[in-house]
C-alpha positions as CSV (number, residue, x, y, z in Angstrom):
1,X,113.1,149.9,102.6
2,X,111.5,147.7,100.3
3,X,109.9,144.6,101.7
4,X,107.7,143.5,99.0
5,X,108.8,139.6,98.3
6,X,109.8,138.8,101.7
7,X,108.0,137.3,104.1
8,X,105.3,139.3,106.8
9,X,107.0,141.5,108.6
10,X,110.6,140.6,107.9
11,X,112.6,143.6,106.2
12,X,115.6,141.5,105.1
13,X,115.7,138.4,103.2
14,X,115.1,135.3,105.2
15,X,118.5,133.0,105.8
16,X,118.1,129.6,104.5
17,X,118.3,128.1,108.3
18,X,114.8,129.5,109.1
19,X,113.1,127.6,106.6
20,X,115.2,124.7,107.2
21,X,113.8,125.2,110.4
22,X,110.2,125.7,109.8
23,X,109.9,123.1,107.3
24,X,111.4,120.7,110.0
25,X,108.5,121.9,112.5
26,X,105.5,121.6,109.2
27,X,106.6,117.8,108.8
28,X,105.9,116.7,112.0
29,X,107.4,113.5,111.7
30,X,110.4,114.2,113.9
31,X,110.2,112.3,116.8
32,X,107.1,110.9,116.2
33,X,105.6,107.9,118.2
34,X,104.7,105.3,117.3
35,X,100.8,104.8,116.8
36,X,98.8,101.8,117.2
37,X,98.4,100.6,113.6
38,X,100.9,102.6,112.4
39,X,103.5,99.9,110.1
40,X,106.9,102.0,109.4
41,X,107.3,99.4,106.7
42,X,103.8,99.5,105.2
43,X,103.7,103.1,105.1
44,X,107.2,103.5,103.3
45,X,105.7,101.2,100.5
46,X,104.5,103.6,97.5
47,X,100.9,104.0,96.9
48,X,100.5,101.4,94.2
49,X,102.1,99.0,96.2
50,X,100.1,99.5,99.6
51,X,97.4,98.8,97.4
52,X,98.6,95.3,96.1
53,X,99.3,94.8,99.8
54,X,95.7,95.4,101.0
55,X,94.2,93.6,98.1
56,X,96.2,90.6,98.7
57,X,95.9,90.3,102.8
58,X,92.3,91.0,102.0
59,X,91.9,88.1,99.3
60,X,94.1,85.1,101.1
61,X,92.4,86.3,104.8
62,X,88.7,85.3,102.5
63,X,90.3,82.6,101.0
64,X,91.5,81.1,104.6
65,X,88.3,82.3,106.5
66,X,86.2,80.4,104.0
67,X,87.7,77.9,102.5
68,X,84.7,75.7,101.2
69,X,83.0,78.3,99.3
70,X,85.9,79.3,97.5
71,X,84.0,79.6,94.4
72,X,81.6,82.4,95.8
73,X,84.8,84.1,97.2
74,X,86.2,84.3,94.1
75,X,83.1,85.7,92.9
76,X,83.3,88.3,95.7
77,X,86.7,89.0,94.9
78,X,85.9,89.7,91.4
79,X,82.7,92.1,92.2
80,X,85.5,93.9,94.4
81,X,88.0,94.3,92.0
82,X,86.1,93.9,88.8
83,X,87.5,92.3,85.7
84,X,89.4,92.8,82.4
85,X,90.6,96.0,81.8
86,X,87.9,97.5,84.6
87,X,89.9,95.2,87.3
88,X,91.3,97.8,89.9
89,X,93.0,96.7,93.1
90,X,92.5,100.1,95.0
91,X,88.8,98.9,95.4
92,X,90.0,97.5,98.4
93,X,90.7,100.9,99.8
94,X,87.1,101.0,100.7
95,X,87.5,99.0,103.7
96,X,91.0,100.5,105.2
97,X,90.7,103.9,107.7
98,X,93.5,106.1,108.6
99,X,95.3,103.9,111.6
100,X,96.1,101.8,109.0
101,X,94.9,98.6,111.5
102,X,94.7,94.9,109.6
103,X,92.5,94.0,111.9
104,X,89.8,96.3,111.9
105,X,90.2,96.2,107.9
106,X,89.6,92.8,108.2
107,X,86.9,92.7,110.4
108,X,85.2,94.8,107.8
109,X,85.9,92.2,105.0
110,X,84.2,89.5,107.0
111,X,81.4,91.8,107.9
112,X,80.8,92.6,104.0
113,X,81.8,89.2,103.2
114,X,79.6,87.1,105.3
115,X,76.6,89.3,104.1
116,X,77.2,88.9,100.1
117,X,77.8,85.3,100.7
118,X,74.3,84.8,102.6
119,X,72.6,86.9,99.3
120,X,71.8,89.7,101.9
121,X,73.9,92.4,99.9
C-alpha cells in the first residue's frame, strides 16, 4: 500500500477533522487566560497601528512628565524617531517587551529620558 504523501505512519489519507483538530491545538489561543499586560484590544490592532499606538503613549506620557522642557523633549522625540523621510515610528519598539505592559514601557522611557535630558547619554 502506498503511503508516500501521507502523513508518518498513517496508511490512508487523513480526514479533514484531524487537522481541524490539530490546528485548533498549534494555536493555543483557545481558552486562553488572560495575562497581566496582555490588551485583547491592543493586540487585535495591526502591526502598523500598535506602532502609532506606542509612539504616541510614549510621546504625550514625555510631554506630560515634563512639561517645561518641552523643547528638549521634542528634541528627544525627534532623535527617536528621526526626521524627513528617515522618520520611523517603530523606533519606539525598542522600549516595549513581550507582556506588552505600559507601565514597564514607560518606566523605560523616563529612564532613557531623564538621562538624555541630563546630557548623560
Amino acid at each position: 500500500m502506498p503511503t508516500e504523501g501521507y502523513p508518518l505512519g498513517w496508511h490512508t489519507p487523513p480526514v479533514r477533522s484531524h487537522y481541524r483538530a490539530n490546528l485548533k491545538h498549534l494555536r493555543g489561543d483557545l481558552d486562553r487566560p488572560k495575562e497581566e499586560g496582555y490588551d485583547s484590544q491592543t493586540m487585535s490592532l495591526g502591526t502598523k497601528n500598535r506602532q502609532k499606538q506606542t509612539a504616541e503613549i510614549c510621546k504625550e506620557h514625555l510631554r506630560t512628565t515634563y512639561p517645561t522642557q518641552l523643547v528638549l523633549v521634542e528634541d528627544f522625540i525627534r532623535e527617536i524617531e528621526g526626521v524627513g523621510k528617515a522618520a520611523d515610528v517603530a523606533n519606539w519598539a525598542q522600549f516595549t517587551d513581550l507582556s506588552h505592559n505600559t507601565g514597564e514601557m514607560l518606566k523605560r522611557v523616563d529612564e532613557r529620558s531623564g538621562k538624555w535630558l541630563k546630557g548623560e547619554e
